[in-house]
C-alpha positions as CSV (number, residue, x, y, z in Angstrom):
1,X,175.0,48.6,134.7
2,X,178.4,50.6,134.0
3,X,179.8,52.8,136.6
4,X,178.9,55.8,133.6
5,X,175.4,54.7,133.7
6,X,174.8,54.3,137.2
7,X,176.2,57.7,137.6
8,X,174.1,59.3,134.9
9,X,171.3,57.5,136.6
10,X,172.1,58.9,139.8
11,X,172.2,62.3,138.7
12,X,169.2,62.3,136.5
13,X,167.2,61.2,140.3
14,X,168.6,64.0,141.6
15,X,168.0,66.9,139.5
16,X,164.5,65.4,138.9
17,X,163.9,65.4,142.7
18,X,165.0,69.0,142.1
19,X,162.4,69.6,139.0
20,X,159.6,68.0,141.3
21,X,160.0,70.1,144.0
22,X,159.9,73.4,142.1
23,X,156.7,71.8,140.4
24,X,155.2,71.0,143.7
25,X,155.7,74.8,145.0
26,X,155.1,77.0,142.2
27,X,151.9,74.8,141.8
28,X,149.0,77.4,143.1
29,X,151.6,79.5,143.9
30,X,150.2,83.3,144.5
31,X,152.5,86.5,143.8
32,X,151.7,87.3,147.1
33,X,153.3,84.5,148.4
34,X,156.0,84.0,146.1
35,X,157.0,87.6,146.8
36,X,156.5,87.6,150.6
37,X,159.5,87.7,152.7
38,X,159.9,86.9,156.6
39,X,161.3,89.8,157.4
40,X,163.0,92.6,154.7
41,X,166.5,90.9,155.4
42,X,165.2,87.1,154.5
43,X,164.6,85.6,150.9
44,X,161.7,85.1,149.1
45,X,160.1,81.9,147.6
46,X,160.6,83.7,144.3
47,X,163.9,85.3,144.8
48,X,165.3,81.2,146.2
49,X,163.5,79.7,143.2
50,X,165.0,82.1,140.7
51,X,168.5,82.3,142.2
52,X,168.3,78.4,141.9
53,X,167.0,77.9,138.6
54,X,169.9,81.0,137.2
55,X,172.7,78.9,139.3
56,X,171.6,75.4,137.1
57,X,171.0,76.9,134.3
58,X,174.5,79.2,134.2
59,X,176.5,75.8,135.6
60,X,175.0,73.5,133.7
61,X,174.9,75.0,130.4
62,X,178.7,76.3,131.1
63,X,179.5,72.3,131.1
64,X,177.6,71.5,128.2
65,X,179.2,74.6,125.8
66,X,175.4,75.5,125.5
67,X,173.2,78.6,125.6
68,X,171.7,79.4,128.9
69,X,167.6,79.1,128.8
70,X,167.5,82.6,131.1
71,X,167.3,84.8,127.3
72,X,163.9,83.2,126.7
73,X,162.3,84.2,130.0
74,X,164.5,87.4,131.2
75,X,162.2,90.1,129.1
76,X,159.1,88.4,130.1
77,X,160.8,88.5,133.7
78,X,161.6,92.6,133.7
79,X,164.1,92.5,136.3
80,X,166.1,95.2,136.8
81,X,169.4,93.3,136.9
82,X,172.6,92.7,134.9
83,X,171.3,89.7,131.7
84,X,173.9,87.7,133.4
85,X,172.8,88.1,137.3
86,X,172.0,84.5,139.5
87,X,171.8,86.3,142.5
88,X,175.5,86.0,144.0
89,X,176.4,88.3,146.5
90,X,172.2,90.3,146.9
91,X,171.7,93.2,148.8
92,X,168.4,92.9,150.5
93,X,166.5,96.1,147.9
94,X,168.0,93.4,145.2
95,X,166.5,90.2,146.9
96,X,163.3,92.3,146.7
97,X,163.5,93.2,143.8
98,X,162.8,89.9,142.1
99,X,159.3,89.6,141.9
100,X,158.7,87.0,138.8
101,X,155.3,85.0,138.7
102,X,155.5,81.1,139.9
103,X,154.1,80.2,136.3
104,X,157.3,82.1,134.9
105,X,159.6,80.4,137.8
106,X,158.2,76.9,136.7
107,X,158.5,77.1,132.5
108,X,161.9,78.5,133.0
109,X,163.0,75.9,135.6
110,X,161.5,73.0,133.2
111,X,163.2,74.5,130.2
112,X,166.7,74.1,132.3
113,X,166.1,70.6,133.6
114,X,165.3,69.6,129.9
115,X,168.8,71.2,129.2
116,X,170.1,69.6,132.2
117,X,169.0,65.6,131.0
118,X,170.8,66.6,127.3
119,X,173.8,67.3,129.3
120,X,173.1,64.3,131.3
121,X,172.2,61.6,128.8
122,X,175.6,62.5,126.8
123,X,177.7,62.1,129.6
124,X,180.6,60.4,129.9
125,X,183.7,59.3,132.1
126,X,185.9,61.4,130.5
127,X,183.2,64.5,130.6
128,X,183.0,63.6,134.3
129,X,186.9,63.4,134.9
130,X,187.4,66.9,132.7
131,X,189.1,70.3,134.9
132,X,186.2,73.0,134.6
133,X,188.0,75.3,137.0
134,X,191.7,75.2,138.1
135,X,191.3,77.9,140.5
136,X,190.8,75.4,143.0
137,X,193.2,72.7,145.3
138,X,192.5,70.5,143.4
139,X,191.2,71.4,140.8
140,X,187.7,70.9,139.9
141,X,186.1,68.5,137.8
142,X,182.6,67.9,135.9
143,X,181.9,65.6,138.5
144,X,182.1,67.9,141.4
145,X,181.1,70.6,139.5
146,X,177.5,68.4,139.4
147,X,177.6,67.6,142.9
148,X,178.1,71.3,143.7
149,X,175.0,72.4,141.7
150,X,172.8,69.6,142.5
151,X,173.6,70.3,146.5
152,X,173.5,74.2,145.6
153,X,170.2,73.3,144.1
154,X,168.2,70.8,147.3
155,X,169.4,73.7,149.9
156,X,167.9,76.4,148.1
157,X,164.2,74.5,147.8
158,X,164.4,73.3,150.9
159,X,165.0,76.6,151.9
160,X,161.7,78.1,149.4
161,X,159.8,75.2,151.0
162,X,160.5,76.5,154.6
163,X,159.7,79.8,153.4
164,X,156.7,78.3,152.0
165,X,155.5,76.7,155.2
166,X,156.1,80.3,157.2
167,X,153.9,82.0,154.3
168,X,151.3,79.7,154.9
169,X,151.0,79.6,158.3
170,X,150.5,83.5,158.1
171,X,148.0,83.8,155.6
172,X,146.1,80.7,157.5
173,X,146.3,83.4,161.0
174,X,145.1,85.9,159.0
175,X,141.8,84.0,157.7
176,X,141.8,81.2,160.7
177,X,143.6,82.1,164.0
178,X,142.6,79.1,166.1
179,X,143.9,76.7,163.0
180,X,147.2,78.6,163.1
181,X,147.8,77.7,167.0
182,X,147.0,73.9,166.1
């Protein structure tokens, strides 16, 4: 296998851990608990998953010279943010704000990792090596910018699955207490 391969490879087991973990937790998903915050400062499991999905798709489809998937889901969405929004820099009424369905969360997120293997499948060592942003010592590369993303991407499901695990636990007190304290 070629060092380009073996990196492409590498990659594409990443961002599908990444497209089986938002599978696994929009699956059965409620609004209820998508939407439920731990306190009115914290993030939701909707607002992680859709600030995640708006990051890929923005990066990814900036490295590719492609058209972000967001258009296609952002009426359907109805969020009152800017069409070019992931999220950066939230006030807490924004974070709220962003109450999209898990079924929504889930076509959108597997339209962007289908986008995200095109990108992948053509890459190359010259792609990897090429300067997407000099604003940086030193500058950054495609290859950085893909680590970036991809580690951008685990924290924030990690973070929705935590969330997930609090939301859980509180609607089990609610209909079990004595399973709650177990």
């Amino acid at each position: 296998m070629s060092d380009i391969e073996a990196a492409r490879a590498l990659l594409v087991d990443g961002f599908g851990r990444i497209r089986e973990s938002v599978a696994d937790l929009t699956t059965g998903l409620t609004d209820e608990t998508a939407w439920w915050r731990p306190d009115e400062g914290a993030n939701s499991i909707a607002w992680l998953l859709w600030h995640l999905i708006r990051v890929e798709d923005d990066h990814i489809s900036d490295l590719a010279g492609a058209p972000q998937s967001w258009p296609q889901f952002r009426d359907e969405a109805g969020l009152p943010l800017e069409p070019d929004d992931t999220g950066y820099g939230h006030t807490a009424e924004q974070v709220a704000a962003v109450r999209v369905s898990a079924d929504l969360l889930d076509r959108y997120h597997a339209a962007v990792h289908l986008a995200v293997l095109d990108y992948l499948g053509a890459l190359t060592e010259a792609e990897l090596q090429r300067i997407v942003d000099h604003r940086w010592d030193p500058p950054v590369t495609a290859a950085v910018r893909l680590v970036s993303v991809l580690d951008d991407c685990a924290r924030h499901v990690g973070q929705a699955e935590y969330v997930r695990g609090l939301a859980d636990r509180r609607n089990k007190a609610w209909t079990d207490p004595e399973a709650a304290q177990r």
